[in-house]
C-alpha positions in Angstrom: 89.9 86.4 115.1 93.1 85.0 113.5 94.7 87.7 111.4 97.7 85.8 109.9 97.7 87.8 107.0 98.6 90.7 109.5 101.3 89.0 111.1 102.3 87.6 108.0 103.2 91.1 106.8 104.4 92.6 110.2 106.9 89.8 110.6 108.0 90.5 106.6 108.5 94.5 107.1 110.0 93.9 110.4 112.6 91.6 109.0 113.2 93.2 106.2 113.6 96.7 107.9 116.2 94.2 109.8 117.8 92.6 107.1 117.8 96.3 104.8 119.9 97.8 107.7 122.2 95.2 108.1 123.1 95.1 104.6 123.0 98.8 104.3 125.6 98.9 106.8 128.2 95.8 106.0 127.8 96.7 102.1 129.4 100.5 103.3 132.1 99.5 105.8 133.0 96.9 103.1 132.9 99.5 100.2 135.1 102.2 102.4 137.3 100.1 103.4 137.8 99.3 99.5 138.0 102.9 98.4 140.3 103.9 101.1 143.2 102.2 99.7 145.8 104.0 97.2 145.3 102.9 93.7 148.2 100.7 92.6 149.4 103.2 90.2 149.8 105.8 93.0 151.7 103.3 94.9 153.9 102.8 92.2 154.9 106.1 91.8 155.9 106.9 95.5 158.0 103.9 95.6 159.7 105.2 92.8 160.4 108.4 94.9 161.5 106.2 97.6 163.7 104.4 95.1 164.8 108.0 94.0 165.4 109.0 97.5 167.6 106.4 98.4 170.0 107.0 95.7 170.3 110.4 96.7 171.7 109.6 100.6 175.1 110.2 100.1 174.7 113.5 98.0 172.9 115.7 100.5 173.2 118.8 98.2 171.7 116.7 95.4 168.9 115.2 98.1 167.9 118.8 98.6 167.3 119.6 95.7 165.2 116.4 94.4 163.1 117.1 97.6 162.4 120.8 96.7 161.6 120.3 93.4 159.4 117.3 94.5 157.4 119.4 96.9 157.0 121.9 94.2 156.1 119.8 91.7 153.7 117.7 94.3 152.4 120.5 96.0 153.0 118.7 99.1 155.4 117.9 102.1 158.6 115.6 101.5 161.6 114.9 103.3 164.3 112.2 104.6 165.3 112.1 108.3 167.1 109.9 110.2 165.5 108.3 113.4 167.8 107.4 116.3 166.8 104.2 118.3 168.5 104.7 121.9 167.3 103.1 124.9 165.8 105.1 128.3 164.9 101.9 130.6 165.4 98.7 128.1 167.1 97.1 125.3 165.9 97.9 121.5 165.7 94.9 119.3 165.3 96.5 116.2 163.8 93.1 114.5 161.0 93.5 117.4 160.2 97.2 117.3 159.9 99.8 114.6 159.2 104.0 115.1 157.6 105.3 112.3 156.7 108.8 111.8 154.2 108.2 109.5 151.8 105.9 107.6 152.7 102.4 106.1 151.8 103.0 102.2 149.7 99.6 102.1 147.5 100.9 105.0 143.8 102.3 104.7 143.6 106.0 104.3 140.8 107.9 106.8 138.6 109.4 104.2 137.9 111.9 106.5 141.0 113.4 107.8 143.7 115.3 106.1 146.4 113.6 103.9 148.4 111.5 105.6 151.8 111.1 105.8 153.4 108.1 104.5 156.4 106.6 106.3 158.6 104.7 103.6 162.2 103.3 105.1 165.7 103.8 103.0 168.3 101.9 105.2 168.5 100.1 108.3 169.8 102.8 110.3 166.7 104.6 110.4 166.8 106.9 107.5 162.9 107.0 106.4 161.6 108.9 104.0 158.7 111.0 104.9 155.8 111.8 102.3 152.3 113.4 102.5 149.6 112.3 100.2 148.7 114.7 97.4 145.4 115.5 97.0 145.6 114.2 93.2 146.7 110.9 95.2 144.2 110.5 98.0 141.6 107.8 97.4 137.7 108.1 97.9 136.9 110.6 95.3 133.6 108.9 95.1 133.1 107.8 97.7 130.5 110.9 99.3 128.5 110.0 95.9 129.0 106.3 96.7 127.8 106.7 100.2 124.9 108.8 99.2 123.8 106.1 96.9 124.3 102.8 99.2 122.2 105.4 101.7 119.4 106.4 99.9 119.2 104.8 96.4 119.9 101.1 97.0 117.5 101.8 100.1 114.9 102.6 97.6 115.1 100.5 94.8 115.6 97.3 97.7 112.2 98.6 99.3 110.5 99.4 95.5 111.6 95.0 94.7 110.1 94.0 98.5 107.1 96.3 97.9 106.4 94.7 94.2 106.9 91.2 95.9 104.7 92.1 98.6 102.4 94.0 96.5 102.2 90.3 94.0 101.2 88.5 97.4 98.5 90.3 98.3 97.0 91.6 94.8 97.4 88.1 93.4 94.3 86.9 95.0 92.1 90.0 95.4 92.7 90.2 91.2 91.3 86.6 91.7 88.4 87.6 93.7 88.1 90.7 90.8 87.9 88.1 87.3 85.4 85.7 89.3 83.7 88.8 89.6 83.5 90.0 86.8 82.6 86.3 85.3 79.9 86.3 87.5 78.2 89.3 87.1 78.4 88.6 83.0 76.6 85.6 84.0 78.7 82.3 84.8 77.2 81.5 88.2 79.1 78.5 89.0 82.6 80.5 89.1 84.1 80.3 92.6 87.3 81.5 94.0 87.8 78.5 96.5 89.7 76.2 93.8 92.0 78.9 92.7 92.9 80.2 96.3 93.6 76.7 98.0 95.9 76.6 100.7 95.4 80.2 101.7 94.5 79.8 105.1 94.2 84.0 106.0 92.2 86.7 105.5 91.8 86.4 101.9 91.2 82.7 101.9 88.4 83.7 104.2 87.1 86.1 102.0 87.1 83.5 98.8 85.5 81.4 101.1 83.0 84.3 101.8 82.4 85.0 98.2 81.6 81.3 97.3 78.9 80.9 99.9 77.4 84.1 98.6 78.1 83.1 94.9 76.4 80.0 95.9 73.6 81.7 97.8 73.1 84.5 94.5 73.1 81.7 91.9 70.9 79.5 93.5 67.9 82.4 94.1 68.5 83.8 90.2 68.0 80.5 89.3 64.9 79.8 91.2 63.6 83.4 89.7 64.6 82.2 86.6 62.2 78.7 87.3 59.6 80.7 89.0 59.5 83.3 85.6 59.2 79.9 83.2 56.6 78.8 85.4 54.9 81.5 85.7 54.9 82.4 81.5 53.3 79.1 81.7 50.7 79.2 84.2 49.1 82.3 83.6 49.0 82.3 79.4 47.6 78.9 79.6 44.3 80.1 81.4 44.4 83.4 79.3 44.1 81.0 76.0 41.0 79.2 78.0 39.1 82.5 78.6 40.1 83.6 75.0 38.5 80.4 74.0 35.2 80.4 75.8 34.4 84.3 74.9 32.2 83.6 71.8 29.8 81.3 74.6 29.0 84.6 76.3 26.2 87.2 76.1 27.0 89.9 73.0 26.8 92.0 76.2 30.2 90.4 78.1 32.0 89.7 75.5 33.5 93.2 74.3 33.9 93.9 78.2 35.6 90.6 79.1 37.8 90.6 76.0 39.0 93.6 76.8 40.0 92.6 80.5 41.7 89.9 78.6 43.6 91.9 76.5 44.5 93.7 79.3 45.7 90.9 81.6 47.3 89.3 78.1 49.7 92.7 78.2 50.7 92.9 81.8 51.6 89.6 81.5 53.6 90.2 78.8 55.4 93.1 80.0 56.0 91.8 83.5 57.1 88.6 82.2 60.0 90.6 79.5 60.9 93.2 82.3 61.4 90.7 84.8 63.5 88.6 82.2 65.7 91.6 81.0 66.6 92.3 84.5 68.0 88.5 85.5 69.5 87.7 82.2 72.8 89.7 80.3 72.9 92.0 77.6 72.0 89.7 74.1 74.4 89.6 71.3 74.5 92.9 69.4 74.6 91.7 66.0 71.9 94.4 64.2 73.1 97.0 61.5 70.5 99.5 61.1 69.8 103.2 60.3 68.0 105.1 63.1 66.3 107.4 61.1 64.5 104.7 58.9 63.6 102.7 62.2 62.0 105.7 63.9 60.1 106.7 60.7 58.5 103.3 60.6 57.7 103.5 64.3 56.4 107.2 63.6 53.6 106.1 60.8 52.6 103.5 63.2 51.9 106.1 65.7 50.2 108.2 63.3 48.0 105.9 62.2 46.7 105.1 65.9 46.9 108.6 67.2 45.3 110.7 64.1 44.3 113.6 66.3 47.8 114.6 67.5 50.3 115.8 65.3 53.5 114.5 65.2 57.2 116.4 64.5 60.3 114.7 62.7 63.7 116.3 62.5 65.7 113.8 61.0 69.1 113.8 59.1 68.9 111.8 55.9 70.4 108.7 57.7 72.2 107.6 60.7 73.8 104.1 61.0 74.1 102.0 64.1 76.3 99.2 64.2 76.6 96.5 66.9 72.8 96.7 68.6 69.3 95.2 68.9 66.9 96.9 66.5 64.4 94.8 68.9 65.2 96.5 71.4 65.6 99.7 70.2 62.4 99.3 68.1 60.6 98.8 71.5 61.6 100.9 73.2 61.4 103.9 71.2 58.2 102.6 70.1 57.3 102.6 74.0 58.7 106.3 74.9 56.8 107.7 71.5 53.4 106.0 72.2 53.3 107.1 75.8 53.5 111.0 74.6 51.1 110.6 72.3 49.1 109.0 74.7 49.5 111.9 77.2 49.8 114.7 75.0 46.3 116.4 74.7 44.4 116.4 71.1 45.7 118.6 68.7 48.7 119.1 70.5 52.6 118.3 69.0 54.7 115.5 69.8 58.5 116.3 68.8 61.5 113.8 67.9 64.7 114.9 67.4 67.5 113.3 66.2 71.2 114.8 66.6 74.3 113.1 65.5 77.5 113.9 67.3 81.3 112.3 66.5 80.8 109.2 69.4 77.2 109.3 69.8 73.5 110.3 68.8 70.4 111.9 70.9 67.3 111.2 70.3 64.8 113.7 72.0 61.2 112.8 72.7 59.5 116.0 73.8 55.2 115.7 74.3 53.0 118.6 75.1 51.7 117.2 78.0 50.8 118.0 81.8 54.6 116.9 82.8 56.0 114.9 85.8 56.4 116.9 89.1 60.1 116.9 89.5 60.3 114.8 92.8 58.4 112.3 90.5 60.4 112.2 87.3 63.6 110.1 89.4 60.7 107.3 90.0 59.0 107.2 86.4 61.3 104.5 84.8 60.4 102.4 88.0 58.4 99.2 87.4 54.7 100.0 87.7 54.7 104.0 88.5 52.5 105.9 87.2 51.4 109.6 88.3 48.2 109.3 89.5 45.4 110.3 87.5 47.7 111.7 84.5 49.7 108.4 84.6 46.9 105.9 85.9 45.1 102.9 83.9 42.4 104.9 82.5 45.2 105.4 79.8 45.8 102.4 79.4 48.9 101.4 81.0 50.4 99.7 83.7 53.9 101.4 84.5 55.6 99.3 82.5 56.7 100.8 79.5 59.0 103.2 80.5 60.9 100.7 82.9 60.8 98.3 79.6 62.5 101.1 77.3 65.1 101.8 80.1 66.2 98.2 80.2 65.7 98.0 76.1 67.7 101.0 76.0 70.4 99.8 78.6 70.9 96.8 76.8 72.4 98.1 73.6 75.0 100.2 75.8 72.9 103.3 75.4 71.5 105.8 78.3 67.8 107.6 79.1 67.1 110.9 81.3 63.7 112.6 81.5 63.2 116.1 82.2 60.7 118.9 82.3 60.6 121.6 79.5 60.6 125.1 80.4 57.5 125.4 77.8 55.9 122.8 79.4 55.2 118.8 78.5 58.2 116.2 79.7 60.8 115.5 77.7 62.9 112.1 77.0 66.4 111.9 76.2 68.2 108.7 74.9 72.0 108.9 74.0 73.0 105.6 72.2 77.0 104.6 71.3 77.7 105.1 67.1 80.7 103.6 65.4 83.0 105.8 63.4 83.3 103.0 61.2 81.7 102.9 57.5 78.3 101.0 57.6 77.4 99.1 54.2 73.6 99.6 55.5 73.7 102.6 55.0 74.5 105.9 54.1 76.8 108.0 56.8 76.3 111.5 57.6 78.5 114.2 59.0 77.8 115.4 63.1 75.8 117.7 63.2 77.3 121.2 64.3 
């Protein structure tokens, strides 16, 4: 397989490893050599000792004395001496040939050695005058600071720029492949990555080129489902409406029996139909304004009014206001969750609902007094068409449907739903749902309950 993005950044760290050390070391040599020289001022002032010292040759009493107090006040070696040029095996031409016992004063000074000595000629008979550096004099008092920094800090902030760069090369196109993504899962199934990344002919390109296909492959099947579901709405209310229509021709016997398969296959339709919508299409607009408690009492006197045998338990605050939703879907779906406990809970039992409002959300509990959900059932009962068998099966009416409905319902406005247990017995179900701090004109706020 052709990794080029692999070589592509083996190649760039290797020569840039390269290049870094290079640098590193021509940028010091060049610095050292910079700092090693004696600042211009310094040089100033020990030709003006060599100035001083020439004036003094004829007075050695007074040449004494200037160097004494110099090497006092210098803390520092200083003296003149005379250096004799005489010939052992060949002729001296002193324009050809010079003994120094020292350093020239424009020369580089080893920043690691000890002061040097600086050689500065008075006359042409080889009087010199001899001077070592003072420490206040030597240059390179930066320079272990310096070196430490060209060493270690320019090292760091030349591999933090090359990292960003590299870091831009290869997150550049995988923040691509991220957005198309994200566009596509919100729903716009004709994003590709292909047209962004052209010309990338590496393991990313290959990978845009992979998520197209599959983009391609997804968008084409959730739009088939998406034809099949239309089709289907179609095709099975159409011969629901004929049967509808030819139930007064049949015996008085029939008619109550068919009408009721009818009714039944009218609902499962129905529900199949929604659930199978909700689950290929994105969340609707959440444009509703509504107060929770006024929602659920309506929903409750519903219930009531089909379930008079069972008695049913509100603890409400006076209002709670929802901003942002679907009080369609909410209505469902708590409508759902409340008339399966009632339908499960035995005569002259309680059903409970509880509303608590906290600071960023509220929690609605849904508690029946029921047989329950074994508990390696109750991860399976917001699945499509589970039901418990014989506490959950038809003879109750439903398909296992409404549950997976409410879930979706519930999902929809951003909110969340457990099931549980109680320790007294019955199965309780929990939705949390997302409230805004803001002031709602619908009505009427109310503190969190503590």
């Amino acid at each position: 397989m052709n990794h080029k993005l692999f070589w592509k950044l083996c190649i760039s760290l290797g020569m840039g490893c390269m290049a870094l050390v290079y640098l590193i070391a021509e940028l010091s040599l060049h610095v050292e050599r910079k700092m090693s020289l004696i600042a211009p001022e310094y040089k100033a002032e020990i030709r003006a000792y060599q100035q001083q010292a020439k004036a003094y040759l004829n007075d050695e009493e007074a040449l004494f004395n200037w160097l004494t107090n110099l090497q006092t006040e210098e803390q520092t070696f200083a003296t003149v001496i005379s250096i004799q040029h005489s010939s052992i095996g060949g002729r001296i031409d002193n324009n050809e040939i010079a003994i120094q016992a020292g350093r020239n004063l424009d020369y580089a000074i080893h920043l690691y050695h000890d002061n040097p000595t600086i050689h500065l000629p008075l006359d042409s008979n080889g009087t010199v005058f001899l001077f070592r550096l003072p420490d206040r004099m030597m240059p390179g008092e930066l320079w272990p600071a310096v070196h430490l920094g060209m060493h270690l800090a320019l090292p760091m902030i030349i591999m933090m720029i090359f990292s960003v760069l590299l870091y831009r090369h290869v997150m550049a196109p995988i923040r691509q492949l991220e957005h198309a993504t994200q566009r596509f899962s919100a729903g716009d199934y004709a994003t590709r990555l292909t047209p962004e990344m052209r010309g990338r002919d590496d393991e990313l390109g290959r990978l845009a080129t992979t998520f197209d296909q599959m983009a391609s492959r997804v968008g084409e099947l959730i739009q088939s489902q998406r034809h099949l579901i239309h089709d289907l709405s179609h095709e099975l209310r159409t011969p629901l409406q004929r049967l509808e229509l030819c139930l007064p021709t049949l015996p008085a016997q029939h008619e109550s029996r068919v009408r009721h398969e009818v009714e039944l296959m009218r609902k499962l339709t129905e529900d199949t139909l929604t659930l199978a919508w909700m689950q290929n299409e994105t969340r609707s607009s959440l444009g509703d304004h509504l107060d929770l408690c006024t929602l659920i009492e309506v929903i409750a006197d519903d219930c009531c009014f089909e379930f008079p045998n069972h008695e049913l338990s509100l603890q409400l605050p006076r209002a709670l206001c929802l901003q942002h939703t679907s009080e369609r879907a909410l209505s469902q779906a708590i409508e759902n969750i409340l008339r399966n406990a009632l339908r499960y809970t035995p005569v002259g039992k309680r059903v409970s609902v509880t509303l608590h409002h906290h600071l960023a959300h509220c929690e609605l509990m849904i508690a029946d007094q029921g047989p329950g959900v074994p508990d390696d059932l109750l991860g399976q009962i917001f699945a499509p068409f589970f039901r418990v068998d014989k506490a959950r099966g038809r003879s109750a009416g439903g398909f296992g449907l409404g549950l997976a409905l409410a879930k979706r319902h519930i999902e929809s406005v951003g909110g969340t739903i457990t099931a549980y247990n109680a320790a007294s017995g019955g199965l309780t179900v929990g939705i949390e749902l997302p409230i805004s701090n803001t002031s709602c004109k619908t009505c009427k706020s109310t503190a969190p309950n503590q």
